[in-house]
N, C-alpha and C positions, 0 to 999 in steps of 0.2 A: 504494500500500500504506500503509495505518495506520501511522504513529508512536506508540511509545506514550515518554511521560516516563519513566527508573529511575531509583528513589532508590535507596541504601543506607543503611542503618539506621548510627550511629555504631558499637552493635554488631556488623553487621557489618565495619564498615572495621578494627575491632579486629582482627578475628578475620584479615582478610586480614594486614596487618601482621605478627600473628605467625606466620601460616605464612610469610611471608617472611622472618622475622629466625631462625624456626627453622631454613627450609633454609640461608639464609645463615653462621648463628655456630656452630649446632649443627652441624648436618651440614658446616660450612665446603665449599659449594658454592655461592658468590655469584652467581657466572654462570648456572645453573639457578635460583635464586631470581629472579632479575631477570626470565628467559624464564618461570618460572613465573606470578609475578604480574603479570607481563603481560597472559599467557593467559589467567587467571583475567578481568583487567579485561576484557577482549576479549569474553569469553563471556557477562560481564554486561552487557555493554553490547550484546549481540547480542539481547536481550530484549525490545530496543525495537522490535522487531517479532517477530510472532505468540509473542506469550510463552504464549499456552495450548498450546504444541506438547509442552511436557511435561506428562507423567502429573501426577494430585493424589496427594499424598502423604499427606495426614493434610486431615481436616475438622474436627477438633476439637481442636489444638493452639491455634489460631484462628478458634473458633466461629462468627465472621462469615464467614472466608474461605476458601477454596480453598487451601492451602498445598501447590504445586507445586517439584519436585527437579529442579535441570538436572546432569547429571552431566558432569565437568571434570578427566578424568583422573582421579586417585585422590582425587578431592573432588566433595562433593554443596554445589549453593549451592540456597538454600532461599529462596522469595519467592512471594508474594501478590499476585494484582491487585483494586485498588481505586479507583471509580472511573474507568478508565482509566489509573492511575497503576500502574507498577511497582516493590515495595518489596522489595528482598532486606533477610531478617531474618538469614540466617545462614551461615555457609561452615565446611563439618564435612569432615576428613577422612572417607571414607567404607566405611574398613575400623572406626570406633570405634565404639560405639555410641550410633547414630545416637538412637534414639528417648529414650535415657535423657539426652544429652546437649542434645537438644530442650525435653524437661520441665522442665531446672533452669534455662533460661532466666528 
């Protein structure tokens, strides 16, 4: 089976970070933060293979590419294949809104 390489954009890693430090300080649930962002890392990393399994989400947020949503519990991570290379651009909660919060990137 294909390997494919994942990056993560710095934007994204941001964006993981603070849903970490939100479940952890906010919500003061460290232990669920920890299992969270695990999962999260798990599911990106699960990419590296058949990452076209998920649906395309938008064409034209990224007019060159494919901008596909893997769903992760109550989070969408959002990423592009190019080249053979897999790029996640973003991790949205997935009750926000998603499309407005995509544009202002």
């Amino acid at each position: 089976m294909k390997k494919y390489p994942v990056n993560i954009t710095p934007h994204a890693s941001n964006m993981l970070a603070q849903i970490y430090e939100y479940i952890a300080f906010e919500l003061l649930e460290p232990d669920y933060a920890a299992k969270q962002f695990t999962r999260l890392q798990e599911k990106i990393q699960s990419l590296d293979t058949m990452p076209k399994r998920c649906k395309i989400y938008s064409k034209t947020l990224y007019p060159k590419y494919e901008l596909r949503r893997l769903l992760v519990d109550n989070y969408s991570i959002f990423y592009y294949i190019d080249k053979d290379i897999v790029t996640v651009t973003d991790i949205l909660y997935s009750h926000a809104d998603i499309a407005k919060r995509l544009k202002n990137i």
